[in-house]
C-alpha positions, 0 to 999 in steps of 0.5 A: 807162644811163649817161649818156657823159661829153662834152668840148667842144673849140674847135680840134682841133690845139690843145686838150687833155684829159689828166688832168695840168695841164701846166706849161710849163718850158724844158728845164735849159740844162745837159740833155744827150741823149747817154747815159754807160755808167753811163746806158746800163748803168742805161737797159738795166736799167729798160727791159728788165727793168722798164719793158717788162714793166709796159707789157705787163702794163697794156696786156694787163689793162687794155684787153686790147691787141691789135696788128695787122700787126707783121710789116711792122715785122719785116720792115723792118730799119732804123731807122724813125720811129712816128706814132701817134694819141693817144687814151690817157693813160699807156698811148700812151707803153707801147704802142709799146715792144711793137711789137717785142722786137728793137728799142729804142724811143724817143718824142719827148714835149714840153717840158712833161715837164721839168716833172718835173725830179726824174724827167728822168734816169728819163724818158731812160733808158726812151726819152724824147726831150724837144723842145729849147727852144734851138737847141743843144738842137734840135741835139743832139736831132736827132743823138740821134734820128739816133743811135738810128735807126742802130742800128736802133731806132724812134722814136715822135712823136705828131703830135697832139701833145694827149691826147683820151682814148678818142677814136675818130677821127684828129685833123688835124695839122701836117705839121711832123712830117713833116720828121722823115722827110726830115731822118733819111732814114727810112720812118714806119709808123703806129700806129693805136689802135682801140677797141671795146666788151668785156663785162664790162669798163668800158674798152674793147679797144685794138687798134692797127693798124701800116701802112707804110712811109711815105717822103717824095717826095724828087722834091717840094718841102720843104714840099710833100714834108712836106704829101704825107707827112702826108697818106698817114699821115693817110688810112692812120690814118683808114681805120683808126680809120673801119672798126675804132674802133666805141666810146668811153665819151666823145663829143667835142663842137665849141663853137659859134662863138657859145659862142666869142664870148661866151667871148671877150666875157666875158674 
């Protein structure tokens, strides 16, 4: 039998286990969210046409993806933000683009994805929304976001915020972004992605379990609202992952306090 790989992590809200060496790289101070025709007519085509129909084929060959509940996302007609776990490499930025065929998605990504600065026209026009990394940059994105909603689209965050590949449960995060829901007076669904063993196949089945709508207590404090909001997401996504995550071809392991000061001592 072979033997599971295991990543040992020292804090959950901060380490991360993706594949690529991420360079952190402020945005070009001349990045503009807002799109042309040309970038409209172009993004229409790479998405519609090329982007989503890969997605699909990927999510359906290589996991045999099923998702769960995308009525109550049908149902709803207005924009609406996605908080999703984030167990999956490439395949967390494919999966929320098959939640619906009516709508348009878009996803909040970091911004160590300029790094990638050849790629960022690409990136923009299949949905990407980088994290600004100046206040003008924060502005505009916040009315980016805004713009999108209003036209009845969803926009997905990843409140985890680092990749654990194959991870089974939910990671604790902060309730920062929460306040996404109460500045752009929008309802959060969660995804949850759920994995379970196949036979015959090396990777897991992933299905993903959509739940919501979320609103924030307009009735609370700011901060308070946003903690409140996290936790009914965060308990709705646990639920999930605690009855229907019942594989990972990898264990996830805590460093021990004594490990962490020796690592320290030695540095």
């Amino acid at each position: 039998m072979k033997k599971q790989k295991t990543f040992i992590y020292k804090d959950e809200l901060t380490d991360d286990f993706g594949t690529t060496v991420k360079r952190h790289k402020p945005l070009p101070k001349d990045y503009r969210y807002s799109m042309n025709i040309f970038t409209r007519i172009s993004s229409f085509i790479l998405y519609r046409l090329i982007a989503r129909p890969f997605a699909y084929l990927y999510m359906k060959i290589k996991f045999g993806l099923r998702i769960k509940n995308k009525a109550i996302l049908r149902r709803y007609t207005g924009g609406a933000l996605i908080f999703s776990n984030h167990p999956l490499l490439c395949g967390d930025a494919f999966l929320p683009n098959l939640l619906s065929v009516r709508r348009r998605n878009f996803t909040v990504t970091g911004s160590d994805a300029s790094s990638l600065t050849p790629l960022l026209w690409i990136m923009k026009c299949v949905g990407n929304i980088p994290l600004g990394t100046d206040i003008r940059q924060s502005r505009e994105m916040m009315r980016a976001l805004k713009a999108e909603l209003d036209r009845g689209n969803t926009v997905t965050v990843f409140p985890e915020a680092h990749v654990w590949p194959y991870y089974r449960g939910v990671r604790r995060f902060s309730a920062d972004c929460a306040r996404f829901s109460s500045l752009l007076s929008v309802p959060v669904f969660s995804l949850t992605v759920c994995y379970s063993k196949r036979r015959f196949f090396k990777t897991p089945r992933v299905t993903a379990y959509l739940d919501g709508p979320f609103y924030p207590d307009m009735t609370l404090p700011s901060s308070q609202r946003c903690e409140e909001l996290r936790d009914r997401i965060y308990l709705a996504m646990l639920r999930r992952t605690d009855e229907y995550s019942t594989y990972s071809p990898y264990t996830y392991e805590k460093q021990k306090e004594k490990e962490v000061e020796q690592t320290h001592s030695g540095s």
